[in-house]
SEMI-526172 format. One record per atom (N, C-alpha, C, O): y, z, x. Coordinates in nm, 2 decimals, padded with zeros to 4 digits, always signed. Atoms other than C-alpha are relative to their C-alpha. Example, Ala and Ser with C-alpha at 12.3 -4.5 7.8 and 13.67 -1.06 7.14 Angstrom:
ATOM      py      pz      px
ATOM  -00.12  +00.00  +00.09
ATOM  -00.45  +00.78  +01.23
ATOM  +00.12  +00.00  +00.09
ATOM  +00.12  +00.07  +00.19
ATOM  -00.11  +00.00  -00.09
ATOM  -00.11  +00.71  +01.37
ATOM  +00.11  +00.08  -00.08
ATOM  +00.22  +00.09  -00.03
END
This chain:
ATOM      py      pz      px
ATOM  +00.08  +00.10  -00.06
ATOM  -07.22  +02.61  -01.70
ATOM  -00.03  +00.05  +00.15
ATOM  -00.13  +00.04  +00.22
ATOM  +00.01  -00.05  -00.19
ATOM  -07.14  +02.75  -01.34
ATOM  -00.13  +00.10  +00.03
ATOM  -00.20  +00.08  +00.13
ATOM  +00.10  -00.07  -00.02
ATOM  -07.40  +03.02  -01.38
ATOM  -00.18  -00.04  -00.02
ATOM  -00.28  +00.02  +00.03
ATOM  +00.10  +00.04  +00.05
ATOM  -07.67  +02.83  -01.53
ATOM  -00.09  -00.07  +00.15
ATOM  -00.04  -00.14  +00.24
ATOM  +00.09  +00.08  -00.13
ATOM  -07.99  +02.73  -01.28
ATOM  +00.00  -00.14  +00.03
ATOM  -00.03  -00.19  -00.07
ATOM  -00.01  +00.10  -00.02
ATOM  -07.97  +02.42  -01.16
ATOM  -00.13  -00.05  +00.09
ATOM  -00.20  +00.02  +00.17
ATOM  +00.09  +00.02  -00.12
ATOM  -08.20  +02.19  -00.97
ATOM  +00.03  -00.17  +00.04
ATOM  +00.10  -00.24  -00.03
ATOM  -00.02  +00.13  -00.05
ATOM  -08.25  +01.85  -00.75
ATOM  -00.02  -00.06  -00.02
ATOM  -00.12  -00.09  +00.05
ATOM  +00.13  +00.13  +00.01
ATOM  -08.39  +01.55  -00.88
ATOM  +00.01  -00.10  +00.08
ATOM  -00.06  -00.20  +00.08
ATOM  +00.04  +00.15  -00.08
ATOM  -08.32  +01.32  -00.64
ATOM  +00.10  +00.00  +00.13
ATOM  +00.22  -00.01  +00.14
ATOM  -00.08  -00.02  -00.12
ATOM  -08.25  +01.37  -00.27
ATOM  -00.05  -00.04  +00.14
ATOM  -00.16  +00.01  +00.17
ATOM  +00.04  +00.08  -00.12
ATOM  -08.27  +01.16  +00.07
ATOM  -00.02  +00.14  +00.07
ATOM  +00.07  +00.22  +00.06
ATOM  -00.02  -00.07  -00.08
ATOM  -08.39  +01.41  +00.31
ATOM  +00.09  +00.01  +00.13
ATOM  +00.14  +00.11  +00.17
ATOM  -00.10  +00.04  -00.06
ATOM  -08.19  +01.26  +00.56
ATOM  +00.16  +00.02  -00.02
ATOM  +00.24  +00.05  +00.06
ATOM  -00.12  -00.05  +00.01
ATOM  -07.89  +01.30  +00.38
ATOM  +00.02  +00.21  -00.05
ATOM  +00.12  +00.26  -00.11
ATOM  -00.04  -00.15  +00.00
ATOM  -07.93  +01.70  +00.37
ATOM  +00.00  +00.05  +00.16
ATOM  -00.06  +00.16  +00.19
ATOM  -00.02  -00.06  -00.16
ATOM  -07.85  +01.73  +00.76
ATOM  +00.10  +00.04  +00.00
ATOM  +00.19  -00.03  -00.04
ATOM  -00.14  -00.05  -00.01
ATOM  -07.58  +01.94  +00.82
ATOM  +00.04  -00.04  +00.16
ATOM  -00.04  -00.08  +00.24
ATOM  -00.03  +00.05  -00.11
ATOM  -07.36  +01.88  +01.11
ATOM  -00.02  +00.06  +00.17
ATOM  -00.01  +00.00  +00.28
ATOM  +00.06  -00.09  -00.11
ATOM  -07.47  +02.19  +01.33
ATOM  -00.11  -00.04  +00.07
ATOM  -00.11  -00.05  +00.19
ATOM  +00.12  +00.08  -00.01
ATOM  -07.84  +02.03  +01.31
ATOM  +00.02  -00.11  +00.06
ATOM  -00.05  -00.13  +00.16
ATOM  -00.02  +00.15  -00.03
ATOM  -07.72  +01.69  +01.37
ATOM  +00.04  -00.01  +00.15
ATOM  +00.01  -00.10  +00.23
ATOM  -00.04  +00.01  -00.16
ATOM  -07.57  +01.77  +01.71
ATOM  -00.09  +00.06  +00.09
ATOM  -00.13  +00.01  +00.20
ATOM  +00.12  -00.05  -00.07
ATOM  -07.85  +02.01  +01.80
ATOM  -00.09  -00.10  +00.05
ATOM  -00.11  -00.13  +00.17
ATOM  +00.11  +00.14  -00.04
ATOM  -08.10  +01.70  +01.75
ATOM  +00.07  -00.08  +00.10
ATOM  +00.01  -00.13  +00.20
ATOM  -00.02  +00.16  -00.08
ATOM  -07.90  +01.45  +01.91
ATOM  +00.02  +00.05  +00.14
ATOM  +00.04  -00.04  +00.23
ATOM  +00.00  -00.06  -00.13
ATOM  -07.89  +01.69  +02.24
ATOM  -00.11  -00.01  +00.03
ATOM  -00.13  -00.05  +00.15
ATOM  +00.12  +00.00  -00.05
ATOM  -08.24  +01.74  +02.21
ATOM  -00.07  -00.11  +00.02
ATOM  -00.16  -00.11  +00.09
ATOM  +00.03  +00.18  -00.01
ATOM  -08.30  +01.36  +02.17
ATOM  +00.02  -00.10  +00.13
ATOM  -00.04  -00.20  +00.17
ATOM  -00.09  +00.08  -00.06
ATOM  -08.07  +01.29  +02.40
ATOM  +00.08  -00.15  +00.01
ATOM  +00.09  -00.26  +00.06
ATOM  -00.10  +00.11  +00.10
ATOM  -07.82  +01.13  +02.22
ATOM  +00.12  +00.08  +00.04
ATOM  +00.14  +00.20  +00.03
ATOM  -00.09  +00.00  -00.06
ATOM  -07.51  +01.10  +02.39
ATOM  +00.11  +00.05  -00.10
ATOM  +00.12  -00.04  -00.19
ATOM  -00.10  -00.01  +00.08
ATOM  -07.21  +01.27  +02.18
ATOM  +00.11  -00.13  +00.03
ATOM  +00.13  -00.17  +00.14
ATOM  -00.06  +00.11  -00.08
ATOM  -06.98  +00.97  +02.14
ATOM  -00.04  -00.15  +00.02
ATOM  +00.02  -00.24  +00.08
ATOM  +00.12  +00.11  -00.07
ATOM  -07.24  +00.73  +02.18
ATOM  +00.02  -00.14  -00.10
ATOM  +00.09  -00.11  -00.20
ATOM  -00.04  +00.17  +00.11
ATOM  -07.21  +00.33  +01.97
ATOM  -00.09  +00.08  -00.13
ATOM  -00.07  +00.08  -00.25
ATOM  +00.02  -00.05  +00.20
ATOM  -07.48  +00.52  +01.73
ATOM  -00.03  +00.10  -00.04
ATOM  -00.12  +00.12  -00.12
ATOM  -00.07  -00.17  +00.03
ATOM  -07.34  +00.90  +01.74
ATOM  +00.13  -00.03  +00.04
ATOM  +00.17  +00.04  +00.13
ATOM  -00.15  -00.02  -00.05
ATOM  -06.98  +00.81  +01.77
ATOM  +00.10  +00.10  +00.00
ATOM  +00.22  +00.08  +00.02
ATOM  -00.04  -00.11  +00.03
ATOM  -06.89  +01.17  +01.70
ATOM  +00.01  +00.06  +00.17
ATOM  -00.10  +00.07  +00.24
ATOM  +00.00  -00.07  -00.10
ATOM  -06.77  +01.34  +02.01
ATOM  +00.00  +00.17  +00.00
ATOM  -00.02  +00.23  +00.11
ATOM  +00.01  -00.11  +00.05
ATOM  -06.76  +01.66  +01.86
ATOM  -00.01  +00.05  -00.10
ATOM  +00.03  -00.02  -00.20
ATOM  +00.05  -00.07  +00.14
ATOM  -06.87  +01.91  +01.60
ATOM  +00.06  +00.00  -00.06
ATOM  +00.03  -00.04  -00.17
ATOM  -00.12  +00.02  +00.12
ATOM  -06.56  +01.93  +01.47
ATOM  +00.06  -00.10  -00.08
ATOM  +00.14  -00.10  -00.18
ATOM  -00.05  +00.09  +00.06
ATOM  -06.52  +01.60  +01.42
ATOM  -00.11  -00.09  -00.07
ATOM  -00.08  -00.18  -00.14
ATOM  +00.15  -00.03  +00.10
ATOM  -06.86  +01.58  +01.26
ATOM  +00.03  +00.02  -00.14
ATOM  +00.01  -00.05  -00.24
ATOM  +00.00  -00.10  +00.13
ATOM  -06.77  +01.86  +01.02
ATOM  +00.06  -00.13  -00.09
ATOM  -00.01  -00.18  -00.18
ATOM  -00.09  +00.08  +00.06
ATOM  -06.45  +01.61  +00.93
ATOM  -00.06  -00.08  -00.06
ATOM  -00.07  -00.08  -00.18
ATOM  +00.07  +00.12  +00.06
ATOM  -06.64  +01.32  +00.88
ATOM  -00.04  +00.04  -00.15
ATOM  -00.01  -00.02  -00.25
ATOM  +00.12  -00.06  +00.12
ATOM  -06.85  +01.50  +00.62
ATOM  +00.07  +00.00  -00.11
ATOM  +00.01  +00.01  -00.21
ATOM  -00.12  +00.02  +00.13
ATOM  -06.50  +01.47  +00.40
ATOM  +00.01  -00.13  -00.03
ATOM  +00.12  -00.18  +00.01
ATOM  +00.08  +00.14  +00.05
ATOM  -06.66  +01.14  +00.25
ATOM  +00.14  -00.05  -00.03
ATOM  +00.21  +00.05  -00.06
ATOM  -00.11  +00.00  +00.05
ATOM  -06.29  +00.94  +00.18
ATOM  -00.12  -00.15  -00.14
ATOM  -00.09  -00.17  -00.26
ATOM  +00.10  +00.10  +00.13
ATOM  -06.57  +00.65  -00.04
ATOM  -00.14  -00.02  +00.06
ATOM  -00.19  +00.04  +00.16
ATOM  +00.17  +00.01  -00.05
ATOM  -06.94  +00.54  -00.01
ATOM  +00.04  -00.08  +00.17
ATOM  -00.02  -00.03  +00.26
ATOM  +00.02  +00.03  -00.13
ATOM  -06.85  +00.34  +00.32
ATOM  -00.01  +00.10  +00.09
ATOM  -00.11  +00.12  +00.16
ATOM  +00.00  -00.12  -00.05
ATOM  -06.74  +00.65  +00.46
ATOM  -00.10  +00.09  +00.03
ATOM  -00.14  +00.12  +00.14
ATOM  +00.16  -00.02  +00.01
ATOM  -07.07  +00.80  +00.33
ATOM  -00.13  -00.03  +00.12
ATOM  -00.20  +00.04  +00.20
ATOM  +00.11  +00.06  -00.07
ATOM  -07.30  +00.54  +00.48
ATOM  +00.03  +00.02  +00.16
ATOM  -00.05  +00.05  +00.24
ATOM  +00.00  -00.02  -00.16
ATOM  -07.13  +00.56  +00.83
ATOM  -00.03  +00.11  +00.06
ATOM  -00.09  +00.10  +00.17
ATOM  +00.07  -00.16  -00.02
ATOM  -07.21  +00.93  +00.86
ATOM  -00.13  +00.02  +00.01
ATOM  -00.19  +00.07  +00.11
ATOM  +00.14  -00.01  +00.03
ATOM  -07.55  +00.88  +00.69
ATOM  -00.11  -00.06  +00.12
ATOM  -00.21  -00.01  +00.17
ATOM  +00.08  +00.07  -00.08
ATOM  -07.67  +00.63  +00.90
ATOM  +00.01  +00.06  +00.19
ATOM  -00.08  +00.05  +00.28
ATOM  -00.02  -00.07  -00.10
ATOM  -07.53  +00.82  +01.21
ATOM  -00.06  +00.16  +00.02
ATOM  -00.12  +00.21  +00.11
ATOM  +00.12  -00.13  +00.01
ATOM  -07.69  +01.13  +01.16
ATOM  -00.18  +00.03  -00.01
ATOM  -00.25  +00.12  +00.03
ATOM  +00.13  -00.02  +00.03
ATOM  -08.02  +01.02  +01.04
ATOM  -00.05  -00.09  +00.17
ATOM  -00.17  -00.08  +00.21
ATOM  +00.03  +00.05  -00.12
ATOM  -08.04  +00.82  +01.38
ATOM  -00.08  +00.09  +00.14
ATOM  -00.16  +00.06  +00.22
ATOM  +00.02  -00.10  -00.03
ATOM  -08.04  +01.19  +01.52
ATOM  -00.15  +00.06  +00.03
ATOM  -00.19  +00.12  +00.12
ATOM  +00.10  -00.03  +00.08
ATOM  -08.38  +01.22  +01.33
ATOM  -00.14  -00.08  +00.10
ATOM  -00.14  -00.21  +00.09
ATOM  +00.07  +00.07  -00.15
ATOM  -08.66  +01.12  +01.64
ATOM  -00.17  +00.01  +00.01
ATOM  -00.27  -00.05  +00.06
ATOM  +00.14  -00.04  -00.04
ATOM  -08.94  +01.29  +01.62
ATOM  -00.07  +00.11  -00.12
ATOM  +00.00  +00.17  -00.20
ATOM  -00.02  -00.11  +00.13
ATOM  -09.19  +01.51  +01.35
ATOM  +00.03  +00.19  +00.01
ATOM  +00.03  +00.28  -00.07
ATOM  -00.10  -00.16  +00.04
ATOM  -09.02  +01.84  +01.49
ATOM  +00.13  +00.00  -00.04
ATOM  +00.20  +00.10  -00.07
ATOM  -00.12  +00.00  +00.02
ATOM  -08.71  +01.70  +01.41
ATOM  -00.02  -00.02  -00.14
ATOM  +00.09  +00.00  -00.20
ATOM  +00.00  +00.02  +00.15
ATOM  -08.83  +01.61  +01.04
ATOM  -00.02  +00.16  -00.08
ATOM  +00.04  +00.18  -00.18
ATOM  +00.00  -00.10  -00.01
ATOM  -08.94  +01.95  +01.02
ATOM  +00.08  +00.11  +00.00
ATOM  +00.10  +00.18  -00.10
ATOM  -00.11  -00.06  +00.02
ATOM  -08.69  +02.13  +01.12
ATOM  +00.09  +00.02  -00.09
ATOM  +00.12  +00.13  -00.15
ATOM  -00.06  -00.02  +00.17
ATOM  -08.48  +01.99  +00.85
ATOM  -00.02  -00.02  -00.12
ATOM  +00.06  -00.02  -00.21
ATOM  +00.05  -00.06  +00.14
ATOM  -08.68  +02.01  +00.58
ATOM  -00.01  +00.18  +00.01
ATOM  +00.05  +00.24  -00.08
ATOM  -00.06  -00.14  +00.02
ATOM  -08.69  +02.40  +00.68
ATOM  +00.13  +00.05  -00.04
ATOM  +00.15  +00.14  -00.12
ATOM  -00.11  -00.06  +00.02
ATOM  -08.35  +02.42  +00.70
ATOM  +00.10  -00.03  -00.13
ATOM  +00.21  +00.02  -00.17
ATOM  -00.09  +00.07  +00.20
ATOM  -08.25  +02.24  +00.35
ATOM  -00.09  +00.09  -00.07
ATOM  -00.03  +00.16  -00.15
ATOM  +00.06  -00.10  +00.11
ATOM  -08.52  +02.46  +00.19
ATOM  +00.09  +00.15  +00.02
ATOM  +00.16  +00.20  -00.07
ATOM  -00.09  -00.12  -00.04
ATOM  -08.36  +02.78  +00.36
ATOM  +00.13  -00.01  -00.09
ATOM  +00.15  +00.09  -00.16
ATOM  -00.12  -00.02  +00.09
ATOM  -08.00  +02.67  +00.20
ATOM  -00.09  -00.01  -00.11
ATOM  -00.09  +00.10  -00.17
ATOM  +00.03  -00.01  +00.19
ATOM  -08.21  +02.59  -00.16
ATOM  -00.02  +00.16  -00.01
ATOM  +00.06  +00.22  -00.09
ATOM  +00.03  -00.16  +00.04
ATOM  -08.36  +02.96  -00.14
ATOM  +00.13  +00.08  +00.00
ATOM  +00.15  +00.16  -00.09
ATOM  -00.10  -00.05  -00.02
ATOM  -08.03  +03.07  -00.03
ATOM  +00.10  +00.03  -00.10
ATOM  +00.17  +00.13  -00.13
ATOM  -00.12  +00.00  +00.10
ATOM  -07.82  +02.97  -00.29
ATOM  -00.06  +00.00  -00.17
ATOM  +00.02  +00.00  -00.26
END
């Protein structure tokens, strides 16, 4: 099964931000690391987050990241960069 092609049928673009992206935007936005709605003060503690413990966990991430999301170079961007991982892998 592991080798077999696989594909997406159903995906929030918003939830394919990785956390590298996510800090990028919210600099370029000027979104304060830390902030009531980026409470992440660092990448590292970003990455962590991203180790979902249930859906609450989930949505507090989700909704904190896609906040990130401001402008259409910023929609852009990460549709490039989720396509880039699909080709990738």
């Amino acid at each position: 099964v592991a080798g077999i092609p696989k594909t997406v049928l159903h995906v929030h673009l918003e939830g394919t931000l990785e956390p590298e992206l996510a800090f990028a935007l919210a600099e370029r936005n000027g979104i304060e690391p830390g902030s009531q709605g980026f409470p992440y003060e660092t990448l590292e503690q970003l990455r962590a987050a991203y180790r979902f413990a249930d859906l609450g966990a989930f949505l507090d991430v989700y909704y904190a990241v896609a906040g990130v999301l401001r402008t259409e170079d910023d929609f852009c961007e990460l549709a490039r960069a989720y396509a880039q991982r699909l080709r990738d892998n």
